[in-house]
N, C-alpha and C positions, 0 to 999 in steps of 0.2 A: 347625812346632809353635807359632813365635809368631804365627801370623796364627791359626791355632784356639783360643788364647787368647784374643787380646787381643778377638775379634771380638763373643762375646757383652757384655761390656762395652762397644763403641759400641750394639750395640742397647739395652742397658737406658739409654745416655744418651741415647736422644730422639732422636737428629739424624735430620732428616726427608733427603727426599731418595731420591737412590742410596743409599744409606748404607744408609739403615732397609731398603729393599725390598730392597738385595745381601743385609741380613743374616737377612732373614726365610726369603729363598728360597735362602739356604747352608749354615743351621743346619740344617735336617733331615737333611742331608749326610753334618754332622761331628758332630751328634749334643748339637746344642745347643738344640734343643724335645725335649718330651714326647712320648711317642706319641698324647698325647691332646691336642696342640696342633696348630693350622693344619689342625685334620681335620675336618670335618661329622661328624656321624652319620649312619647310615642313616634315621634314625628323620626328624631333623630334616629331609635332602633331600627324604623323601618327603613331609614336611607343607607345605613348601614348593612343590613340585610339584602337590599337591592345590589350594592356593593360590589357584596359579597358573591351573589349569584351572577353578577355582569363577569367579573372574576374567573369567578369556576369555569361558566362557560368557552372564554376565550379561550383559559385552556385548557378544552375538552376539544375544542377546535382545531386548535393548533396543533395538540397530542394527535388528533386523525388526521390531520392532513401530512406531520411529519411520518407515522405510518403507513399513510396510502403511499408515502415517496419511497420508503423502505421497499414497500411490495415491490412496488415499478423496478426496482432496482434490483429486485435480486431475480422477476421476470425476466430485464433487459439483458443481465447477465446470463443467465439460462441462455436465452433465444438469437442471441448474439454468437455463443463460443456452440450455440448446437449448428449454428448457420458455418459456422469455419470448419466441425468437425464432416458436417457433411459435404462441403465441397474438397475437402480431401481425400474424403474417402469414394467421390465421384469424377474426379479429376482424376487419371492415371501419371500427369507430368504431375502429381504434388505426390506421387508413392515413392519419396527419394526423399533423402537430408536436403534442406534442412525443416525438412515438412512433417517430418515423423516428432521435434521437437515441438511444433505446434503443435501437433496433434494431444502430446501428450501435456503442452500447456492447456492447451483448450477441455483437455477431459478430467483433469484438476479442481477449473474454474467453473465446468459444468455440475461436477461434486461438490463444490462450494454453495452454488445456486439451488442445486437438490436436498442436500442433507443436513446443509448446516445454516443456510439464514432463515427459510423456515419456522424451523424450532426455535432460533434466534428473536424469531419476529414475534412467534408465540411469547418468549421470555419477560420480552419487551411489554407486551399487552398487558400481562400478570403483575408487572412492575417487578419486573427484574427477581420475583420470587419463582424456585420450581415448585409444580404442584403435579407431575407427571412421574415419578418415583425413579426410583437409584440405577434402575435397568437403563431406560432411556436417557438419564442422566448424562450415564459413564458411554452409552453410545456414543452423546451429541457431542460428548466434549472430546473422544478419542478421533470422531470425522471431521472435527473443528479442526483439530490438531495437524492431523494427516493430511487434511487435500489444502491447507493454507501452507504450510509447508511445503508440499510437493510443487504448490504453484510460484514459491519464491525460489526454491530451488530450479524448477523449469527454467525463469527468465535470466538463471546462473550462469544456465547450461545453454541458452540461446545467446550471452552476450559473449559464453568461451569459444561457443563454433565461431561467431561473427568474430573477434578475436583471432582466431589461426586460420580463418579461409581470407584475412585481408595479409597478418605478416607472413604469414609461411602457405600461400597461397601453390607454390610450385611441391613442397613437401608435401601437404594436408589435401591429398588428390583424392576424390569420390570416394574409392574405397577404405581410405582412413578415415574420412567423415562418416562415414555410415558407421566403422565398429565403431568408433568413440563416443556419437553421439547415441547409440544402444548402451553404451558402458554407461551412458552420464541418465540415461533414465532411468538405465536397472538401481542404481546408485541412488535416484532424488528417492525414487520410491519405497525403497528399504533402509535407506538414513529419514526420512518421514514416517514408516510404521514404527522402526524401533521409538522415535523422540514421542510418537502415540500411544502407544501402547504399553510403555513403562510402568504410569500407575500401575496400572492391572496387573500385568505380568509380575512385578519385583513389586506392589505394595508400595510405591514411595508416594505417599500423599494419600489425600482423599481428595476426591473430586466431589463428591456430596454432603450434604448437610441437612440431616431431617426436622432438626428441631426449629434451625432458623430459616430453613426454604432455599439453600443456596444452592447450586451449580457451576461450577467454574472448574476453572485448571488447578491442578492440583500447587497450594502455595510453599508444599517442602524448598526452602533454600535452596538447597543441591537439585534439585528437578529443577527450580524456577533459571539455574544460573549455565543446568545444560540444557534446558529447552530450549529459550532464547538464544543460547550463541551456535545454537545446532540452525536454529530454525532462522536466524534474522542477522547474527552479528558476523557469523563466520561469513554468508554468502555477500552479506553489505560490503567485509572488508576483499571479497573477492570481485564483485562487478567494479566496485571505483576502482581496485586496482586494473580490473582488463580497460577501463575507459580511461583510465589514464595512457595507459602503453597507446592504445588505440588512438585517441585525442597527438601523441608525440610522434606516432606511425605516421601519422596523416600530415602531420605539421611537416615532417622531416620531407616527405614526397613533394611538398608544395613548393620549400624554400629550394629543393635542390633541382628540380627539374626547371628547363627554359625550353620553354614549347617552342619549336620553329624557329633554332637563335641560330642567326653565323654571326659569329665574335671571334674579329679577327684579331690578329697579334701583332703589338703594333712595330717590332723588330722586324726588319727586313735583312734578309740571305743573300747578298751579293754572289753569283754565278758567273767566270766568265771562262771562255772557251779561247785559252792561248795558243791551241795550236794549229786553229785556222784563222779563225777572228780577234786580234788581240783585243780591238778598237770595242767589241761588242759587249755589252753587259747590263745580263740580266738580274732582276730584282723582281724576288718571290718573295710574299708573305705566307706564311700559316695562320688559317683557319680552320675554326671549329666549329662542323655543323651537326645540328643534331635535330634528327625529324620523331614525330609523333602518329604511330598511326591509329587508324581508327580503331582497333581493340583495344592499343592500353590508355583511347581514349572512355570509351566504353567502359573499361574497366575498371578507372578511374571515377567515372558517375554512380558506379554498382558500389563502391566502399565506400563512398559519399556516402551516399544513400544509406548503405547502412552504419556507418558511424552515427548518423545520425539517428536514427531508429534507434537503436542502443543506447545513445544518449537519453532521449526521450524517455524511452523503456523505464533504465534504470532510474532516470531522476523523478518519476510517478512512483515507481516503486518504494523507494524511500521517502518520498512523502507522506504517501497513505502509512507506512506500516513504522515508521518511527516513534511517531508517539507513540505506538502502542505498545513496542516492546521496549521500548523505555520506561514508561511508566510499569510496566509486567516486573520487570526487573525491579526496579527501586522499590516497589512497594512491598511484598514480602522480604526483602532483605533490612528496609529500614522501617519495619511496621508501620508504613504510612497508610491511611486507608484514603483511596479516591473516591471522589465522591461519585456518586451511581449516573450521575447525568454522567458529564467526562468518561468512566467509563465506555459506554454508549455511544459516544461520541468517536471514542478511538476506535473503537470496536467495527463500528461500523465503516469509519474511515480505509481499514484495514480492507473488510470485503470488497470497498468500490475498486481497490484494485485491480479483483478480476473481471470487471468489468470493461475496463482500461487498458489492458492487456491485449484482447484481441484487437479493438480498436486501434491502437498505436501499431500492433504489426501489419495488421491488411492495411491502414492507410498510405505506410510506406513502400508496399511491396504493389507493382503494377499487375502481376500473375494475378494476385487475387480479385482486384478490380475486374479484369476480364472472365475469371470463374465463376464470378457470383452473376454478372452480367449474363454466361452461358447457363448459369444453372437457374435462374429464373426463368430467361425465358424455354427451358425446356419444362419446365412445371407449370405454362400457358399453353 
């Protein structure tokens, strides 16, 4: 009898603990709550359970419809960069530099499209668990590796052409553009296998995890701190350096040329002819005229044109793919773990890239305008 006393009195003083929850969950017992305490209602449970299911739904909703936008996306990408590879390889003026660097951008981002968001898309359905085993694993994530890479390297090797065909345009003549930009594909695509194929080859890391369902890049320190500056930091600090030079080329062209100037000198050369006319005396001034013609006007709108291209280029480029290898970076060196949305988020931010790619280049280039115009309608 004195513990069914005294009991309600420690509950109403507060003390947290065992204490409070002994007395919550022994008083119904002995008969020290109300019948209408510590009870839901029927009414309540069920507005809560509606809730809950209004909840769930939304998003189940929102999860499909941000999937269906995934698809679109890696459709668009596909059927985009397949529409540029076949107009150059149907077009005979696009079998020249610097058309073979698209080519090999666009066949990059087609393998981005085909191999890797896909299974990507797959990853995402499963919630981010794999359930496809270690084979396909070490595939997905050596084709993740190799064609995102070779595609940031591409738009490297397209801002170094645009780069020496605007300042050393008399040096860097067709047939130096063609070997170098051959030397700069052989080059993205075997510094892209080697940064893929590492795991595998030398063991650094594991890309799989059986017991907790994982797939990803392999998180070794030393892989994570050469992958990224092979794949994202060396090429970043090499395109802002060409758009910087490029950006000071263009600047320097502007401030020193004067289209159509005579500026003349306002010192004047007194002339006179003493030994027939002493009386006569002429006054010459020098000027300075300087005319513009229609090629290095022309030519002038063609490096416009494409500084800006390049600008554009790179400044999507590094929007999409910095978060991501920044976060790549920071989180296995400082054991931070991201959360799996955010991951997703970069991840995917990354691929829209090669989407954006071809876009930005046919939009600025007028050749492709009129290819794709001739190659439609020859397939009516």
């Amino acid at each position: 009898m004195l513990y069914v006393v005294r009991e309600p009195h420690f509950a109403k003083a507060g003390l947290g603990g065992h204490g409070s929850v002994h007395s919550r969950s022994s008083s119904p017992r002995h008969g020290g709550e109300g019948p209408g305490q510590g009870r839901r209602l029927p009414s309540e449970n069920s507005l809560d359970t509606e809730a809950l299911r209004t909840s769930q739904s939304f998003l189940s909703a929102f999860r499909v419809l941000v999937l269906t936008l995934l698809g679109f996306l890696a459709a668009a990408t596909f059927t985009w960069n397949l529409l540029v590879l076949a107009t150059i390889l149907r077009v005979r003026t696009f079998h020249r530099v610097p058309h073979n660097l698209v080519a090999s951008m666009a066949i990059s981002d087609v393998l981005v499209a085909v191999l890797v968001m896909p299974l990507s898309l797959v990853h995402e359905l499963s919630g981010r668990r794999w359930q496809l085993g270690r084979r396909l694993c070490q595939l997905w994530i050596a084709c993740d590796v190799l064609c995102c890479t070779a595609s940031i390297w591409n738009v490297t090797a397209i801002a170094l052409d645009r780069y020496w065909s605007i300042t050393r345009h008399l040096e860097y003549t067709l047939r130096a553009r063609k070997r170098v930009s051959n030397v700069m594909i052989l080059l993205t695509w075997a510094l892209s296998a080697v940064i893929s194929l590492a795991p595998l080859l030398f063991g650094w890391g594991e890309t799989y995890s059986e017991l907790s369902e994982e797939c990803q890049v392999s998180r070794e320190p030393s892989y994570t701190v050469f992958s990224t500056v092979g794949a994202f930091y060396l090429p970043l600090c090499v395109v802002l350096f060409v758009y910087w030079k490029i950006y000071k080329a263009a600047k320097f062209r502007m401030g020193s040329r004067k289209t159509n100037s005579v500026s003349p000198i306002p010192e004047a050369v007194e002339v006179k002819d003493a030994s027939q006319h002493p009386q006569m005396v002429f006054t010459v001034r020098h000027a300075t005229v300087t005319f513009q013609t229609e090629g290095d006007t022309w030519r002038e709108q063609k490096e416009q044109r494409a500084a800006l291209m390049v600008g554009i280029l790179i400044g999507v480029f590094v929007l999409c793919w910095f978060p991501f290898f920044v976060t790549e970076l920071i989180s296995p060196l400082c054991s931070w773990d991201i959360p799996a949305l955010w991951k997703s988020i970069f991840l995917w931010l990354g691929y829209s890239n090669s989407f954006f790619n071809p876009l930005i280049y046919t939009a600025f280039n007028r050749s492709y305008s009129s290819a794709f115009k001739v190659f439609f309608s020859k397939q009516q």
